[in-house]
PyMOL CGO cylinders between C-alpha atoms (Angstrom):
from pymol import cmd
from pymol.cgo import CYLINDER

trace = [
    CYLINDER, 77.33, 109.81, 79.54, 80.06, 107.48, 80.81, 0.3, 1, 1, 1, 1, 1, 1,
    CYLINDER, 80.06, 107.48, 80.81, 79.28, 104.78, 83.68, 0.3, 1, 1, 1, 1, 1, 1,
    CYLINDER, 79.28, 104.78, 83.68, 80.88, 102.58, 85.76, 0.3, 1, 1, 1, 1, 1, 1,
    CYLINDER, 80.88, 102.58, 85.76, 80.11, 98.79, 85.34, 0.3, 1, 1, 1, 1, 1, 1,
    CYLINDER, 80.11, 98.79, 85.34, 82.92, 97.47, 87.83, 0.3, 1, 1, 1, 1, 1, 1,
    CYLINDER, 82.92, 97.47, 87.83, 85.32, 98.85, 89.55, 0.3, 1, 1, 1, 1, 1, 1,
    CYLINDER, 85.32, 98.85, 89.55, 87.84, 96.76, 91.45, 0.3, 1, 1, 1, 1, 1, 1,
    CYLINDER, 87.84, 96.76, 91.45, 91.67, 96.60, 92.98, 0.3, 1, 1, 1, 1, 1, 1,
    CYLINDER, 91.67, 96.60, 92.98, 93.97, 93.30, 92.90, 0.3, 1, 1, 1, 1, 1, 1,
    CYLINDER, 93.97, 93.30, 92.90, 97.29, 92.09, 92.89, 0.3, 1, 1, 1, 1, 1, 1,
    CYLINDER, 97.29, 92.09, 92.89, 96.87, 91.05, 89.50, 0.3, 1, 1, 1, 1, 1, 1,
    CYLINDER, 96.87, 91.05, 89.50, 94.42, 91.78, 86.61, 0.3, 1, 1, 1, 1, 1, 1,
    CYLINDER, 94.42, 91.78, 86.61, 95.64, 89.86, 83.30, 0.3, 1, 1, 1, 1, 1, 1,
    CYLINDER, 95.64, 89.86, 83.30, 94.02, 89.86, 80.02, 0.3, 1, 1, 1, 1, 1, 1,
    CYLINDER, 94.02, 89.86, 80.02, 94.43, 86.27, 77.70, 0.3, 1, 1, 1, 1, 1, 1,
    CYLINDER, 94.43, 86.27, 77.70, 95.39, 87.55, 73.96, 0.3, 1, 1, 1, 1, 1, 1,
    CYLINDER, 95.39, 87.55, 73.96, 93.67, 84.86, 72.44, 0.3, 1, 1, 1, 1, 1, 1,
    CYLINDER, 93.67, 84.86, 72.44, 89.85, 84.96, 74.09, 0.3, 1, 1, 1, 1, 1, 1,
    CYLINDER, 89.85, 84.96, 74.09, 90.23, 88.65, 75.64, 0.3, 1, 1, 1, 1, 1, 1,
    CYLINDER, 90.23, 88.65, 75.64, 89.02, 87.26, 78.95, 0.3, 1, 1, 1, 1, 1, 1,
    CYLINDER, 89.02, 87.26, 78.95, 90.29, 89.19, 82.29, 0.3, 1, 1, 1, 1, 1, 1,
    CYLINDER, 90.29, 89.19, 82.29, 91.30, 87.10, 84.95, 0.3, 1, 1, 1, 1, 1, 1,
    CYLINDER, 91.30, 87.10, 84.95, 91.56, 88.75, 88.35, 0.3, 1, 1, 1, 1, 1, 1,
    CYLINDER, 91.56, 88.75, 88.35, 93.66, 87.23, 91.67, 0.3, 1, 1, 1, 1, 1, 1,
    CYLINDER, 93.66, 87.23, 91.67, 93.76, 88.33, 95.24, 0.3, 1, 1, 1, 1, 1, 1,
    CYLINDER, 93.76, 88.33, 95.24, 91.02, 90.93, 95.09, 0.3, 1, 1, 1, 1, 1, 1,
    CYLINDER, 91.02, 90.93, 95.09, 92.05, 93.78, 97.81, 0.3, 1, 1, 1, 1, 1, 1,
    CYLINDER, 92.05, 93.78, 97.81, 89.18, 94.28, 100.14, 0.3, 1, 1, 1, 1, 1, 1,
    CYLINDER, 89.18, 94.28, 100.14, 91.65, 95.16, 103.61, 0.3, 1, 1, 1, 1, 1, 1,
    CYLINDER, 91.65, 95.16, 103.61, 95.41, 95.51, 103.92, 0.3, 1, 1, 1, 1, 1, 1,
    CYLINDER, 95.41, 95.51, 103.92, 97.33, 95.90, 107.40, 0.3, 1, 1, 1, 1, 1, 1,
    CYLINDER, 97.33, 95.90, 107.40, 100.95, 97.13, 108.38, 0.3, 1, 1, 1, 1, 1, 1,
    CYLINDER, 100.95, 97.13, 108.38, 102.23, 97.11, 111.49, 0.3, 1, 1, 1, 1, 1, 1,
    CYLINDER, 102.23, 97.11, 111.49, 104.19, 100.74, 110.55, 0.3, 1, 1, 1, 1, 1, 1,
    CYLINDER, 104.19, 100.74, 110.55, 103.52, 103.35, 108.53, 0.3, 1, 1, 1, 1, 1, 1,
    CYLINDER, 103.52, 103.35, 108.53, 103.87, 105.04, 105.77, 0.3, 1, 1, 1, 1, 1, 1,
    CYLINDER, 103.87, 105.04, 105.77, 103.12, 101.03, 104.08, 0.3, 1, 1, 1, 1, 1, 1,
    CYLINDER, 103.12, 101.03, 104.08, 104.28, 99.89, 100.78, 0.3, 1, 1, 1, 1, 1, 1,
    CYLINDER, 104.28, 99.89, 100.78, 101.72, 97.74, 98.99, 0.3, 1, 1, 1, 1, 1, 1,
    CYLINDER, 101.72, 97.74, 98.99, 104.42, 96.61, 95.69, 0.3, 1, 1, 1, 1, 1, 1,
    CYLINDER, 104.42, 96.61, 95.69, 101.64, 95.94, 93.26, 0.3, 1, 1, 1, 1, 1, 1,
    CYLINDER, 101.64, 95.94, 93.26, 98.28, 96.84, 93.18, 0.3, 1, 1, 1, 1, 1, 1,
    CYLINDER, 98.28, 96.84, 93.18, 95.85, 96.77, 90.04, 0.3, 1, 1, 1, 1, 1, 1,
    CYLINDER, 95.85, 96.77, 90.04, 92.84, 98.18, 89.35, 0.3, 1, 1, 1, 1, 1, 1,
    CYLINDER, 92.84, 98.18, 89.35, 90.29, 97.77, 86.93, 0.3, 1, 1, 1, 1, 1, 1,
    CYLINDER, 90.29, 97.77, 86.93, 87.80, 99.62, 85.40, 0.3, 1, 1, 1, 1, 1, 1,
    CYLINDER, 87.80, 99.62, 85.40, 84.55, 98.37, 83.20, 0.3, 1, 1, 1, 1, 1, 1,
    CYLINDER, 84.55, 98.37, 83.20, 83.10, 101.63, 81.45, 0.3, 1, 1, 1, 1, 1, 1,
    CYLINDER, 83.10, 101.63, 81.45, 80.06, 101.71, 79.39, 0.3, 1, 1, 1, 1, 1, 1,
    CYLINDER, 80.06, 101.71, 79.39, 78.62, 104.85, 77.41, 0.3, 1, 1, 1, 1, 1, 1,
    CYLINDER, 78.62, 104.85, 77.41, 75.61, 106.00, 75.84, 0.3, 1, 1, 1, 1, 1, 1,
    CYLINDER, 75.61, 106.00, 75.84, 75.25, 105.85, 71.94, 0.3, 1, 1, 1, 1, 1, 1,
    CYLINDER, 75.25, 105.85, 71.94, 75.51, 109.24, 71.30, 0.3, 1, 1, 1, 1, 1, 1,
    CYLINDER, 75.51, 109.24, 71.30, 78.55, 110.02, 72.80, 0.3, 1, 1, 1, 1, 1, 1,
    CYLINDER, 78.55, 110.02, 72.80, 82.00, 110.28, 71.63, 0.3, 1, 1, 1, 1, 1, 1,
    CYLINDER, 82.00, 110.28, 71.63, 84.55, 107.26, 71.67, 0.3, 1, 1, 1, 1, 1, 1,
    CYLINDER, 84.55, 107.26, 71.67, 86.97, 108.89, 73.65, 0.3, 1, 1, 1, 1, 1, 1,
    CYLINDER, 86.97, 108.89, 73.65, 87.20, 110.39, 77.34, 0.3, 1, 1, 1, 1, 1, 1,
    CYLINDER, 87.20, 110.39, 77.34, 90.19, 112.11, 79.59, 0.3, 1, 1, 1, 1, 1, 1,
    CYLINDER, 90.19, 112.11, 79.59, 89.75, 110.69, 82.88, 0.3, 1, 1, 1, 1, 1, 1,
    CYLINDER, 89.75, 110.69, 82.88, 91.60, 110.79, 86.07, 0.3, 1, 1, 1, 1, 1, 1,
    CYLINDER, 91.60, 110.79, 86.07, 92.37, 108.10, 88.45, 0.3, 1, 1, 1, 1, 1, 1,
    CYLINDER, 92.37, 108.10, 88.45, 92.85, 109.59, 92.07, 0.3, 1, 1, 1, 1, 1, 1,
    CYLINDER, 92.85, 109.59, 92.07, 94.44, 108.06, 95.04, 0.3, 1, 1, 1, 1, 1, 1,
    CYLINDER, 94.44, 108.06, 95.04, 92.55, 109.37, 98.29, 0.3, 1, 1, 1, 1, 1, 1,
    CYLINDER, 92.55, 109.37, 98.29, 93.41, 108.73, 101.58, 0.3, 1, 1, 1, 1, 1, 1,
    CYLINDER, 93.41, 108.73, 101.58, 91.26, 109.68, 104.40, 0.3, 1, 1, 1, 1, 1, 1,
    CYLINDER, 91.26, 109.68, 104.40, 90.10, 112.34, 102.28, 0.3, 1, 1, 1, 1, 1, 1,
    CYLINDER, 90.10, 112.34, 102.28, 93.50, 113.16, 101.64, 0.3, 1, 1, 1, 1, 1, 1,
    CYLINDER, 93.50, 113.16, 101.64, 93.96, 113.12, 97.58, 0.3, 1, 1, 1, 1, 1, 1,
    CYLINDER, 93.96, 113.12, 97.58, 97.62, 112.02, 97.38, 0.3, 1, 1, 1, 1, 1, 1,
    CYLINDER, 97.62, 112.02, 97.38, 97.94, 111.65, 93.98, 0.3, 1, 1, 1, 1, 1, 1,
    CYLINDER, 97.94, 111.65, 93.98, 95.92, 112.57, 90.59, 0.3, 1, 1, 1, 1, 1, 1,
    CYLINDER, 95.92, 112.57, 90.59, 96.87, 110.81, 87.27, 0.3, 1, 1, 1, 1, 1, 1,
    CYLINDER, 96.87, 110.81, 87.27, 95.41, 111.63, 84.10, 0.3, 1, 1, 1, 1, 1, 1,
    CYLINDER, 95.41, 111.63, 84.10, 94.90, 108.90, 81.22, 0.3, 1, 1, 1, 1, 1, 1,
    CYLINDER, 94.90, 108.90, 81.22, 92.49, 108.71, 77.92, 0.3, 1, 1, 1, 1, 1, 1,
    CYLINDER, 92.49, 108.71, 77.92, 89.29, 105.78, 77.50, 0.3, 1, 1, 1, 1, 1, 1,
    CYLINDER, 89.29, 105.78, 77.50, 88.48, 104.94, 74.16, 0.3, 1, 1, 1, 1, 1, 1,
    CYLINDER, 88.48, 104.94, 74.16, 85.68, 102.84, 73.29, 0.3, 1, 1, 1, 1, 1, 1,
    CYLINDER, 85.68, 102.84, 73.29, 85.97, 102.05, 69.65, 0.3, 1, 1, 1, 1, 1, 1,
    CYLINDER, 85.97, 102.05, 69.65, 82.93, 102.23, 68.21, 0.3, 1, 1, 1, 1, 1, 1,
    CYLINDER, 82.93, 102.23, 68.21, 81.88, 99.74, 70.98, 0.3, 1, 1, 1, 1, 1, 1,
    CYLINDER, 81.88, 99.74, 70.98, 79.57, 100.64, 74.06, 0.3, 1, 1, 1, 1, 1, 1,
    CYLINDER, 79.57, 100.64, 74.06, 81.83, 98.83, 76.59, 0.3, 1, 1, 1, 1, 1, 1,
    CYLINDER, 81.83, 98.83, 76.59, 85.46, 99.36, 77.49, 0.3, 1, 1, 1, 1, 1, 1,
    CYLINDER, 85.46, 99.36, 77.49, 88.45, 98.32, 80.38, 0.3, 1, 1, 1, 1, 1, 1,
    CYLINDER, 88.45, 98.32, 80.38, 91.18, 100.00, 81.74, 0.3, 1, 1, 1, 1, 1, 1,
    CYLINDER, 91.18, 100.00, 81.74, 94.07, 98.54, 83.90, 0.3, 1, 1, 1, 1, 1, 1,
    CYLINDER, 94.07, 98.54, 83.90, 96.34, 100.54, 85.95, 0.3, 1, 1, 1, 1, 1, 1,
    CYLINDER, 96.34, 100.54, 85.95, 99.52, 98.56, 87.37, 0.3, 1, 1, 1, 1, 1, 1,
    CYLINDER, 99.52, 98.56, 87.37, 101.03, 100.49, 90.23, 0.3, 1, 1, 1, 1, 1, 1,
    CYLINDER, 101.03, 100.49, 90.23, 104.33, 98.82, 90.98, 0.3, 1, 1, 1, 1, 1, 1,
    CYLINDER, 104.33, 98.82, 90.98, 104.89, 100.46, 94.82, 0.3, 1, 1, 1, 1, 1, 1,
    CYLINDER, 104.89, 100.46, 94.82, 102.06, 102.47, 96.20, 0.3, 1, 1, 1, 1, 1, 1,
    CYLINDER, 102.06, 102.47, 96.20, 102.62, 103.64, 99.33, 0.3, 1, 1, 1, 1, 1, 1,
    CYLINDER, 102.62, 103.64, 99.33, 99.74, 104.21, 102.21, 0.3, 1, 1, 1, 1, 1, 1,
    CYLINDER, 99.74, 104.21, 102.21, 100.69, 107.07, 105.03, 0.3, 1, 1, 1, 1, 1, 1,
    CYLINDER, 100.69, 107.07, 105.03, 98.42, 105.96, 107.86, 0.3, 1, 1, 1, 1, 1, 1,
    CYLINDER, 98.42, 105.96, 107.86, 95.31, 103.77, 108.85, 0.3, 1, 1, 1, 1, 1, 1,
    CYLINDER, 95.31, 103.77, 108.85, 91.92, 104.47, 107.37, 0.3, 1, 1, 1, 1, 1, 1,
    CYLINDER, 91.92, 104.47, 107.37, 90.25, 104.23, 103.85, 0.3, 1, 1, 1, 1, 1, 1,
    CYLINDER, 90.25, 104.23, 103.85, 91.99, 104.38, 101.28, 0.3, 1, 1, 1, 1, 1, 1,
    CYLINDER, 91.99, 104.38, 101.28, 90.37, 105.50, 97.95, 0.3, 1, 1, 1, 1, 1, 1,
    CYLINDER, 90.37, 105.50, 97.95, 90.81, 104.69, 94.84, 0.3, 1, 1, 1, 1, 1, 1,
    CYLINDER, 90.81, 104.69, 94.84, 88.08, 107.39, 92.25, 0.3, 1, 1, 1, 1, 1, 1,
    CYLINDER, 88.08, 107.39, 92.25, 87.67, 107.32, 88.57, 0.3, 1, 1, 1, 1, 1, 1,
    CYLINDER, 87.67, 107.32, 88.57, 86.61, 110.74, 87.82, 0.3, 1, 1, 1, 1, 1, 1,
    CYLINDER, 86.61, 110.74, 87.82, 86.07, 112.87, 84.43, 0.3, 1, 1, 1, 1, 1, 1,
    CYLINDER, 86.07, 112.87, 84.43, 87.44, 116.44, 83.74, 0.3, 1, 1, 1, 1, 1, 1,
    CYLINDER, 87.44, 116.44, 83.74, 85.17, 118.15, 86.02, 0.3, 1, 1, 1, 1, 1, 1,
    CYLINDER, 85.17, 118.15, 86.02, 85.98, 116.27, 89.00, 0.3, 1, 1, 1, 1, 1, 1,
    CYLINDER, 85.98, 116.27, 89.00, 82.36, 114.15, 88.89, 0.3, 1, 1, 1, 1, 1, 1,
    CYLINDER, 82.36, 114.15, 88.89, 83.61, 110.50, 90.62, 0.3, 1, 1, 1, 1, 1, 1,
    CYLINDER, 83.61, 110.50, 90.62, 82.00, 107.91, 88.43, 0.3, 1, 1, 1, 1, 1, 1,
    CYLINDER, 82.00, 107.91, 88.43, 83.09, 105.39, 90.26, 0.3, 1, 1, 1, 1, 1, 1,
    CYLINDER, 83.09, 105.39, 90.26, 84.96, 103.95, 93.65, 0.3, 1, 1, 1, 1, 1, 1,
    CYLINDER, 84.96, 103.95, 93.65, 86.94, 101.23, 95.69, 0.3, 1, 1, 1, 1, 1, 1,
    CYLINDER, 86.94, 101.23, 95.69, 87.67, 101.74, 98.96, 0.3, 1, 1, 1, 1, 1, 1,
    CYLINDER, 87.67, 101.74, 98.96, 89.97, 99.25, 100.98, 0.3, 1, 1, 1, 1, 1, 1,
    CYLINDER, 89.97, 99.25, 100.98, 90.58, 99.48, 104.33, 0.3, 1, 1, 1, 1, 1, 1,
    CYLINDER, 90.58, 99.48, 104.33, 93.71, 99.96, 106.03, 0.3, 1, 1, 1, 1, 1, 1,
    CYLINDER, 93.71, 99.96, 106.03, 94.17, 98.79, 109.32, 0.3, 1, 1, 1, 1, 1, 1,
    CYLINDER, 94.17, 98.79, 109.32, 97.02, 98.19, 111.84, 0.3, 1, 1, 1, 1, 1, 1,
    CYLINDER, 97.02, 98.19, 111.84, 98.21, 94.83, 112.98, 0.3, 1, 1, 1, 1, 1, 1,
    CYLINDER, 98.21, 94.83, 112.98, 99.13, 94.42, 116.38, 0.3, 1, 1, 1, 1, 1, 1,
    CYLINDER, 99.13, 94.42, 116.38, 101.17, 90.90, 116.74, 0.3, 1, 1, 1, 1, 1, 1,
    CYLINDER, 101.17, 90.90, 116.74, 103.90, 89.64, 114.29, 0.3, 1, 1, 1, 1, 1, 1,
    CYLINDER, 103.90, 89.64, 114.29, 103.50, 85.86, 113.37, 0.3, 1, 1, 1, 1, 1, 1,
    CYLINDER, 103.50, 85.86, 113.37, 106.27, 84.05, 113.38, 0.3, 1, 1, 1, 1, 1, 1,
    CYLINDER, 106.27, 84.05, 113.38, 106.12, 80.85, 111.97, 0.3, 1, 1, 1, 1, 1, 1,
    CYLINDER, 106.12, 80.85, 111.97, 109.03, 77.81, 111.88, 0.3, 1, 1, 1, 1, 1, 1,
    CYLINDER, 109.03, 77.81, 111.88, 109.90, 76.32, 108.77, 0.3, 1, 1, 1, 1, 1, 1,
    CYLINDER, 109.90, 76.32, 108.77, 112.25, 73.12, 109.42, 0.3, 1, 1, 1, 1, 1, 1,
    CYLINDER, 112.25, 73.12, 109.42, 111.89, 71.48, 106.17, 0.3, 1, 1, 1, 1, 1, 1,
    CYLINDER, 111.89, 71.48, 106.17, 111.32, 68.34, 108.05, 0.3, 1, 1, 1, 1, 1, 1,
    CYLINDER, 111.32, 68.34, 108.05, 107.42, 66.89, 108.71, 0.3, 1, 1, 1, 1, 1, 1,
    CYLINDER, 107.42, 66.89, 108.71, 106.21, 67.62, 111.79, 0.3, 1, 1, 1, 1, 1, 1,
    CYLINDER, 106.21, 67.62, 111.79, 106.71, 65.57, 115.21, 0.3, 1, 1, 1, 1, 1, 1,
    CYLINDER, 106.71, 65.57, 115.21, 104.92, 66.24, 118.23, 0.3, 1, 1, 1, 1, 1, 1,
    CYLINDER, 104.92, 66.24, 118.23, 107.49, 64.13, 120.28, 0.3, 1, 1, 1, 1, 1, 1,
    CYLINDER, 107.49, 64.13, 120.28, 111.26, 65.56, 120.81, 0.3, 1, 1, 1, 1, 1, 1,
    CYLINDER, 111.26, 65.56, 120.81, 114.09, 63.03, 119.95, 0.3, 1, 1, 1, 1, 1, 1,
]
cmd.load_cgo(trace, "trace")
């Protein structure tokens, strides 16, 4: 049976070619807008998959976007393992887009719809827009 080791959603998920190490930045935990529908311009996510000896080396899986319950989106995409026990996927969404506030899903299921795993960020709404002054020139707390 396939498992879940990790499951989690960045900005950016890169793998080195010469030590096959992932590096992950700016893990997504919460995002805000102050409108909606939002556009969130790149999102990763990454899967760590493990299976059992006995099974085959290749899955069909789908990666579902859910929002409030909502599924907006189902995509379908093959796992192979190798001959090797472990696995990772990485999905690089260039432009998602979020209707409204809530949770927001991502789910990792197999054929028959059975979630193996989850990541849920929450969407919120931000109320005040920060504006902030950039002068170029260090800053003075006396006027000239």
């Amino acid at each position: 049976m396939i498992s879940s080791i990790l499951m989690l959603c960045a900005e950016g998920v890169v793998r080195d070619a010469e030590t096959n190490n992932v590096s992950v930045f700016n893990i997504l935990e919460q995002i805000s807008s102050q409108t909606f529908p939002m556009l969130v311009q790149r999102v990763a996510v990454l899967n760590i998959l493990s299976k059992d000896n006995e099974d085959k080396d290749e899955f069909e899986l789908f990666l579902r976007f859910v929002c409030n319950q909502d599924e907006l989106m189902k995509k379908p995409f093959r796992v192979m393992f190798g001959n090797k026990q472990r696995t990772r996927s990485v999905f690089q969404i260039n432009g998602l887009v979020i209707p409204e506030p809530g949770k927001f899903e991502f789910q990792l299921s197999d054929k028959e719809d059975n979630v193996i795993s989850r990541y849920d960020i929450h969407v919120g709404i931000t109320e005040d827009i920060i504006i902030e002054q950039i002068d170029g020139q260090k800053g003075s707390d006396t006027p000239e």
